[in-house]
Every structure is written in C-alpha cells, then in structure tokens.
C-alpha atoms as one frame of an Amber mdcrd trajectory, in Angstrom:
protein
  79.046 112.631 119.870  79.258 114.714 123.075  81.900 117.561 123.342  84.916
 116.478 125.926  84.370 118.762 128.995  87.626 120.412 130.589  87.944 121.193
 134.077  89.486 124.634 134.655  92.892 123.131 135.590  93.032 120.860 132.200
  91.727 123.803 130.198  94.733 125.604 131.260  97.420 123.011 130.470  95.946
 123.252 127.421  96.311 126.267 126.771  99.765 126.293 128.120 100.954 123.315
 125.995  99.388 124.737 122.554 101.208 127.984 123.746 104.604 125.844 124.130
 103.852 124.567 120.824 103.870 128.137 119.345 106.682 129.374 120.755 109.236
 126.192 119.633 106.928 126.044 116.108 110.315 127.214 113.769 112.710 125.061
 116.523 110.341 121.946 115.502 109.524 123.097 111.732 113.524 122.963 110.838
 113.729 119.517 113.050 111.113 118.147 110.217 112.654 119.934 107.332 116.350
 118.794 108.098 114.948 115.033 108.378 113.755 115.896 105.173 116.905 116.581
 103.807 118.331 113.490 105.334 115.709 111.578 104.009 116.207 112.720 100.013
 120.286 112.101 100.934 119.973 108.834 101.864 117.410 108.133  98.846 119.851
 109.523  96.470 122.195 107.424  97.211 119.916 103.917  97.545 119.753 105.403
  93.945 123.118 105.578  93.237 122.975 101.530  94.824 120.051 100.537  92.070
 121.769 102.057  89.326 125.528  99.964  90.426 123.218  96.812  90.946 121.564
  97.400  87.455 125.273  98.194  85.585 125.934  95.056  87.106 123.873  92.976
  86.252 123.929  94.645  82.234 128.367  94.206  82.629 127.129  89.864  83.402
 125.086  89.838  80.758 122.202  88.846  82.995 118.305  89.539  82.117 115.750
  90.666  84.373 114.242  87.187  84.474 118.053  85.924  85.088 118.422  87.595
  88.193 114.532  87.167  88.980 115.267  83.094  89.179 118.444  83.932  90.997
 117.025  85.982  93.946 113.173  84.939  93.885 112.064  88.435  93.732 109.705
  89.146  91.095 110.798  90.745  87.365 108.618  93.678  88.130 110.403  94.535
  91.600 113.538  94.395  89.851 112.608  96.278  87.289 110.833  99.226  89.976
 114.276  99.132  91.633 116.864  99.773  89.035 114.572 102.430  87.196 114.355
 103.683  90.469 110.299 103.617  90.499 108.104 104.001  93.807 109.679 100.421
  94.792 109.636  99.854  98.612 112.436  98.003  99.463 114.250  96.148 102.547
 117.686  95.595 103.017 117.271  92.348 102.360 116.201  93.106  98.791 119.173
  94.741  98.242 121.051  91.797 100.128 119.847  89.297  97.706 120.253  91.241
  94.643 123.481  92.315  95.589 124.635  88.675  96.516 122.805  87.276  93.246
 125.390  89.370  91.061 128.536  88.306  93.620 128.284  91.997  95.213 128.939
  92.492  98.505 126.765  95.269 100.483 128.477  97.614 102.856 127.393  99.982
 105.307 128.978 103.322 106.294 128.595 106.109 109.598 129.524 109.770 109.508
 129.465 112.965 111.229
C-alpha cells in the first residue's frame, strides 16, 4: 500500500488541526470523562430498576419461568437483568417486564 501524498497546503492543515487537537486535549479529555460519569449514574440506577423489578416479582410469588411465559423473554435474560449481569437491554425489556408484574415505568429530566 502506497503512502498518501500531501500537498504543502494539506500538510499544513494538518499540522494545524493535530495542533488544535493539543491545545483543547484536557477541554475534550474531561468532556469524555464527565460522560463517563453520566454513564455509571444512569447504570446505577437501571440497577436500582432490576433490583425493584426482581423484589417484585419475589413480593408475587412469581418464578423466573413465571415471568419468562409472561413477557416472552428468555429465563436467562431475566435472570442477567435482575443479578444485574452484562445484560444489554432496551426499554422495551424493561417495558414488558415492568408491565408483566402490573408496574408502570416512568421517566424523569433534571438539571
């Protein structure tokens, strides 16, 4: 594979963009690290959701296979959700599960 050639005037926008880069580095580093932050926040409390769905269910006296025939969803997702495993999950998982066990989900803003 055959180097890209610059012309003088692309070399130094280059140069001028990577510069631009280095100077805003820390400006964009705390950008990614306060997403971050926002990021384990809003998992903590999808936790705090699995665990509620999961008392639930235990307070109905419903199994895992209960609530499986009940949503559709498989045992094992339900299982990954409410001992908070690696689970990827949609809304709508937490939709049905929520509406399986007579929950209603609710969303909330704030500053």
């Amino acid at each position: 594979m055959e180097k890209q050639k610059f012309t003088p005037e692309q070399a130094a926008e280059y140069r001028r963009k990577v510069a631009d880069i280095e100077a805003h580095k820390e400006e964009y580093m705390g950008w990614g690290r306060e997403a971050a932050r926002e990021h384990d926040l809003l998992l903590a409390e999808f936790r705090d959701v699995f665990i509620a769905l999961r008392d639930e269910r235990q307070r109905q006296g419903l199994s895992l296979a209960d609530v499986q025939k009940m949503t559709g969803m498989p045992r094992e997702a339900i299982s990954r959700l409410e001992n908070l495993g690696k689970a990827n999950f949609r809304v709508e998982t937490i939709l049905r599960y929520a509406h399986a066990l007579g929950l209603k989900v609710h969303v909330a803003l704030s500053r």
